[in-house]
C-alpha positions as MATLAB code, in Angstrom:
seq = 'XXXXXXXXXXXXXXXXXXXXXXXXXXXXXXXXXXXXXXXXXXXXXXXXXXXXXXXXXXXXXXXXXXXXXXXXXXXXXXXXXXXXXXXXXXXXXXXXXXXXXXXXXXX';
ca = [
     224.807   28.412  -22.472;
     224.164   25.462  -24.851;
     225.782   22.869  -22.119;
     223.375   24.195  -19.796;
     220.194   23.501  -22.429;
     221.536   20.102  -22.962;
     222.316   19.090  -19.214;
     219.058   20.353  -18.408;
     217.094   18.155  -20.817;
     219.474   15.320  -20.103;
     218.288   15.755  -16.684;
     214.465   15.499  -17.351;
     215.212   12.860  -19.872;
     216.443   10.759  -16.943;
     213.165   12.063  -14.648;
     210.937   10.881  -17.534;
     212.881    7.098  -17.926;
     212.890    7.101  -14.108;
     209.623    7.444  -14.004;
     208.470    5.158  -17.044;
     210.725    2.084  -15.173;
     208.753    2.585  -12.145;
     205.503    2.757  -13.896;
     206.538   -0.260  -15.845;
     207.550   -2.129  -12.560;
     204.277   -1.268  -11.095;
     202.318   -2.625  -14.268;
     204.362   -5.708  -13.805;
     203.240   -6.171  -10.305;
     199.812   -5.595  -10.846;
     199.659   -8.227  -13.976;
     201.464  -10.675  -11.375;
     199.021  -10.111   -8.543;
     196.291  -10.716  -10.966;
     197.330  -13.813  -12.140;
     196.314  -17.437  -10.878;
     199.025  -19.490  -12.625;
     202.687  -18.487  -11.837;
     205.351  -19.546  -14.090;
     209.665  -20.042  -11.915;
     210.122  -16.411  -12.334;
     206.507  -14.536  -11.003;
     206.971  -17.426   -8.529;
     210.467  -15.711   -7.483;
     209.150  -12.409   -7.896;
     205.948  -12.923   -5.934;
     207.448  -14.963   -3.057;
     211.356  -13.386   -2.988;
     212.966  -16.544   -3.065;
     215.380  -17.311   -5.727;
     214.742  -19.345   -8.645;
     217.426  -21.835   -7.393;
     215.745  -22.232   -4.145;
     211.734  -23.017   -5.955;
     213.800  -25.766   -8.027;
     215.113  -27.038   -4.863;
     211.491  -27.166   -3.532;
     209.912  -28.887   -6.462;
     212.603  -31.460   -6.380;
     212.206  -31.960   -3.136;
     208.337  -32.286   -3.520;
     207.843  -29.576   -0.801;
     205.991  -27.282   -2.819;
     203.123  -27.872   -4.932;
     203.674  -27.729   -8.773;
     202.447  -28.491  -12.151;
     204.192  -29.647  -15.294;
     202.039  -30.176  -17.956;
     204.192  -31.045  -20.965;
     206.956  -32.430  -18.683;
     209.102  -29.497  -18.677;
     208.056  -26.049  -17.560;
     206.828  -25.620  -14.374;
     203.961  -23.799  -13.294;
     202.453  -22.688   -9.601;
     198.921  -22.170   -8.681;
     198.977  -18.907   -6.642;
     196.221  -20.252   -3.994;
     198.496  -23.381   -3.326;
     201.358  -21.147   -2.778;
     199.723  -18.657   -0.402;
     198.338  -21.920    1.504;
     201.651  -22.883    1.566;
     203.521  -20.106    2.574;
     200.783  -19.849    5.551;
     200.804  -23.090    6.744;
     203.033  -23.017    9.665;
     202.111  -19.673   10.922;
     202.328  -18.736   14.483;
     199.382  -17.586   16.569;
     200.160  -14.040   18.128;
     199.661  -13.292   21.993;
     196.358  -11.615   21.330;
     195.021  -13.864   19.288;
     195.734  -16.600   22.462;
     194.358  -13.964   24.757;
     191.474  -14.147   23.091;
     191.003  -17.802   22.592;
     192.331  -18.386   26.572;
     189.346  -15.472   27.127;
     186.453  -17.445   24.787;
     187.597  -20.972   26.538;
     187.476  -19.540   30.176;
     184.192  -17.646   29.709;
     182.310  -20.862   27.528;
     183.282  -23.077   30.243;
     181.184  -20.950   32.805;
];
């Protein structure tokens, strides 16, 4: 009887950390979504790419970046999203609808 009282509050133990990490990852992703200046690691986190891959980037000069006292590096968020944008294809609607606006302004 006593096993089955502690197995049962071992079991909402875990419910309760379960659901504190996932609160705590959520927080985390808020706080990063809020933020302007990324530091490697929101940079990883925000974008998915590992943090060997941004340093490949930076030393490559193919992604912007800051380093004010000559060491850490630092990301501004808008830059990135630019970026990470800037060869992005156009969909068939969207030339549909600009094959559409060309045709009928020609008229």
């Amino acid at each position: 009887m006593e096993k089955k009282l502690v197995t049962k509050k071992l079991e909402e133990l875990q419910i309760a950390i379960n659901s504190n990490t996932l609160l705590v990852s959520k927080l985390k992703s808020e706080i990063n979504n809020s933020k302007r200046i990324l530091n490697v690691d929101e940079l990883s986190e925000y974008i998915g790419f590992s943090k060997s891959y941004i340093y490949k980037l930076v030393a490559r000069n193919e992604i912007a970046y800051s380093k004010p006292l000559g060491k850490k590096l630092f990301f501004d968020k808008r830059k990135i999203d630019d970026w990470l944008m800037q060869k992005s294809s156009i969909s068939k609607q969207d030339i549909q609808q600009k094959a559409e606006s060309y045709v009928f302004s020609k008229k």
